[in-house]
MINUTOR-137408 format. One record per residue (C-alpha): residue number from 1; residue in one letter; chain; x, y, z. Coordinates in Angstrom, 2 decimals, always signed. Layout:
N
pt resi = NUM	resn = a	chain = A	X = X	Y = Y	Z = Z
...
//
This chain:
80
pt resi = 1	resn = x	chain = A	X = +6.42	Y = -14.53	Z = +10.87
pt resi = 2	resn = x	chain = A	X = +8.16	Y = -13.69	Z = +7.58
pt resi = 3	resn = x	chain = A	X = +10.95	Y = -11.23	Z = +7.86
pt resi = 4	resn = x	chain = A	X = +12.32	Y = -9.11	Z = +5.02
pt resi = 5	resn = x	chain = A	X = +15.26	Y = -6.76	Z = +5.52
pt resi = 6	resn = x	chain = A	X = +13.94	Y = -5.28	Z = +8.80
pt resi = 7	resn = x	chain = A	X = +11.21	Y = -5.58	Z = +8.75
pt resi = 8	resn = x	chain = A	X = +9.33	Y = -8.47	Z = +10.29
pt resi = 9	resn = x	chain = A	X = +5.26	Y = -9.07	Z = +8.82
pt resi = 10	resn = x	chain = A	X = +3.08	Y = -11.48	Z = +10.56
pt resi = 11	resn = x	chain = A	X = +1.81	Y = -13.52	Z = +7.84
pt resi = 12	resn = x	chain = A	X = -1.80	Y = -15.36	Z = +7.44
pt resi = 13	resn = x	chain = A	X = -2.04	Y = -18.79	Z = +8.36
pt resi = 14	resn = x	chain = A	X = -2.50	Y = -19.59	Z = +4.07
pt resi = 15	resn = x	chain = A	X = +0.75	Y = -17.89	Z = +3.57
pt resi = 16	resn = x	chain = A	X = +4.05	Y = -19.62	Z = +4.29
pt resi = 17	resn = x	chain = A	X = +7.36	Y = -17.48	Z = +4.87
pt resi = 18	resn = x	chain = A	X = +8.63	Y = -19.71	Z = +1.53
pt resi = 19	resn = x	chain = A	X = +6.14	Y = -17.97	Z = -0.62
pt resi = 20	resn = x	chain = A	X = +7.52	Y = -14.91	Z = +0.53
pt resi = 21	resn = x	chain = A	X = +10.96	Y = -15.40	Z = -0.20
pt resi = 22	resn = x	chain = A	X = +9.94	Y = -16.92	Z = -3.48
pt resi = 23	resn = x	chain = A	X = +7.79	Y = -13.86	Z = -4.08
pt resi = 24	resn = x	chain = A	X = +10.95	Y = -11.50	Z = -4.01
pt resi = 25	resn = x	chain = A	X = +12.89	Y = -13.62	Z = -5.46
pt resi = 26	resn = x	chain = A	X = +10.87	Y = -13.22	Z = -8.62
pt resi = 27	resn = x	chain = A	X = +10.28	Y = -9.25	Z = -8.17
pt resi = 28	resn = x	chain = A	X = +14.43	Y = -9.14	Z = -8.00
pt resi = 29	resn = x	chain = A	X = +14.61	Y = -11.74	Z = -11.19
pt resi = 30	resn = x	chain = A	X = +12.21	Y = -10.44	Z = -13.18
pt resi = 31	resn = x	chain = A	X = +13.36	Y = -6.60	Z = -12.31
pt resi = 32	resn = x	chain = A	X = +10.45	Y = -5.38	Z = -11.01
pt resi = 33	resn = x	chain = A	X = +11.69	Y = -4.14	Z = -7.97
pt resi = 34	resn = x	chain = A	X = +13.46	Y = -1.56	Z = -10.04
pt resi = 35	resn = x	chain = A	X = +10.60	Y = -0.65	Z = -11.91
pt resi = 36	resn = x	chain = A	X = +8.82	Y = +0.12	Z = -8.77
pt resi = 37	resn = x	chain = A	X = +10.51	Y = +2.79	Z = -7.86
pt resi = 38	resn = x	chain = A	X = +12.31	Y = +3.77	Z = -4.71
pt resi = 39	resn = x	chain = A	X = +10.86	Y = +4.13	Z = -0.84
pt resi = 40	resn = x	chain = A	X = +9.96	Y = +7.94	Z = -0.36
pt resi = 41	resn = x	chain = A	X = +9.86	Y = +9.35	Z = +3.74
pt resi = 42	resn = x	chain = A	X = +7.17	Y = +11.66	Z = +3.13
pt resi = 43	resn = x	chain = A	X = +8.43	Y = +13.98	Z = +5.73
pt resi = 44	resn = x	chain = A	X = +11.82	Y = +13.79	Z = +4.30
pt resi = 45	resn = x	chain = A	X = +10.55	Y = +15.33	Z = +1.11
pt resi = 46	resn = x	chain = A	X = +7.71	Y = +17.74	Z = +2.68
pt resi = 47	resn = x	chain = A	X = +8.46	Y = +18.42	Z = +6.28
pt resi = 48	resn = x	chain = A	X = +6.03	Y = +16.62	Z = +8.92
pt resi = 49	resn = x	chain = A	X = +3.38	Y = +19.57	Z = +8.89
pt resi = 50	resn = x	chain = A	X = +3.24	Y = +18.92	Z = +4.90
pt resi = 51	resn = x	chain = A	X = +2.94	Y = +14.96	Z = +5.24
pt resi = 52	resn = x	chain = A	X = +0.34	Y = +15.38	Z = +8.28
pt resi = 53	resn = x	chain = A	X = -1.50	Y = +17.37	Z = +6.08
pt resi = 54	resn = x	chain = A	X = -1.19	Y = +14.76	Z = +3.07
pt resi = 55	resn = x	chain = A	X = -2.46	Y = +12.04	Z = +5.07
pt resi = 56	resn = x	chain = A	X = -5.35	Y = +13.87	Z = +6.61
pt resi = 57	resn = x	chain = A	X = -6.42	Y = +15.19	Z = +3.20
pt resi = 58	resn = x	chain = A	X = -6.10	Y = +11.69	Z = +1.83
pt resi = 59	resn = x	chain = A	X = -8.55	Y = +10.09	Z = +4.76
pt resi = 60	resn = x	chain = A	X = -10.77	Y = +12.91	Z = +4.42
pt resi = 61	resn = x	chain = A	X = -11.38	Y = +12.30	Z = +0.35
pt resi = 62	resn = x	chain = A	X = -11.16	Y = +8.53	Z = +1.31
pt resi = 63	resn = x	chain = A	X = -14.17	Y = +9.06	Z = +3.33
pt resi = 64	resn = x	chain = A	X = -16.01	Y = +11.32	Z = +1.04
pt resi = 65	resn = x	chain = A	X = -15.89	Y = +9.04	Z = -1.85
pt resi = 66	resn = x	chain = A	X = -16.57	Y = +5.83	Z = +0.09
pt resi = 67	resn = x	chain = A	X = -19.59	Y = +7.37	Z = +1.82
pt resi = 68	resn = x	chain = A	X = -20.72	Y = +8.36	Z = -2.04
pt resi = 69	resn = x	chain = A	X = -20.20	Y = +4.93	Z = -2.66
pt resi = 70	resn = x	chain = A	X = -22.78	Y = +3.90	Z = +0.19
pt resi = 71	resn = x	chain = A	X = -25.51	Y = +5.71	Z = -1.12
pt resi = 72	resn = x	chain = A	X = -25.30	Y = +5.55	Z = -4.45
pt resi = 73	resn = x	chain = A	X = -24.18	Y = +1.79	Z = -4.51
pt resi = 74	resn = x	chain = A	X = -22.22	Y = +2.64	Z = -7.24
pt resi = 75	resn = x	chain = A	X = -18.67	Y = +1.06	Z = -8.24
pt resi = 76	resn = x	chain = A	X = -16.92	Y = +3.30	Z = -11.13
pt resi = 77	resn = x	chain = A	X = -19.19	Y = +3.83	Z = -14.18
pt resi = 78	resn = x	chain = A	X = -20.98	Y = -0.23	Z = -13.13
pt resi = 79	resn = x	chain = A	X = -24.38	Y = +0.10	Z = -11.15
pt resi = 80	resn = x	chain = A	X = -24.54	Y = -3.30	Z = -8.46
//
């Protein structure tokens, strides 16, 4: 169990909590936590209805394009 701020993630058995500290300890040295932005509360920014709405539009599409995906076997622009 690797905890960071908060939050607390169970990890997979190949990942020690080490690697995880390590892991943001790079992101912070190298600056890339900056880079990626800040955390957004989508209902914060849209009201609930809005993000509802978001998500349900976003597993709807999700589904659309993966079912696509079945039948045409089709990744991108490469044919597998």
């Amino acid at each position: 169990m690797a905890e960071i701020g908060r939050v607390s993630i169970r990890l997979p058995s190949s990942i020690k909590d080490g690697d995880v500290i390590r892991l943001r300890t790079l992101l912070v040295r190298a600056d890339f936590i900056r880079q990626l932005g800040s955390a957004l509360f989508f209902p914060n920014a849209i009201g609930w209805a809005g993000a509802m709405w978001c998500v349900a539009a976003l597993m709807i599409c999700w589904y659309l394009l993966s079912a696509w995906n079945e039948q045409k076997r089709q990744v991108g622009v490469l044919k597998v």
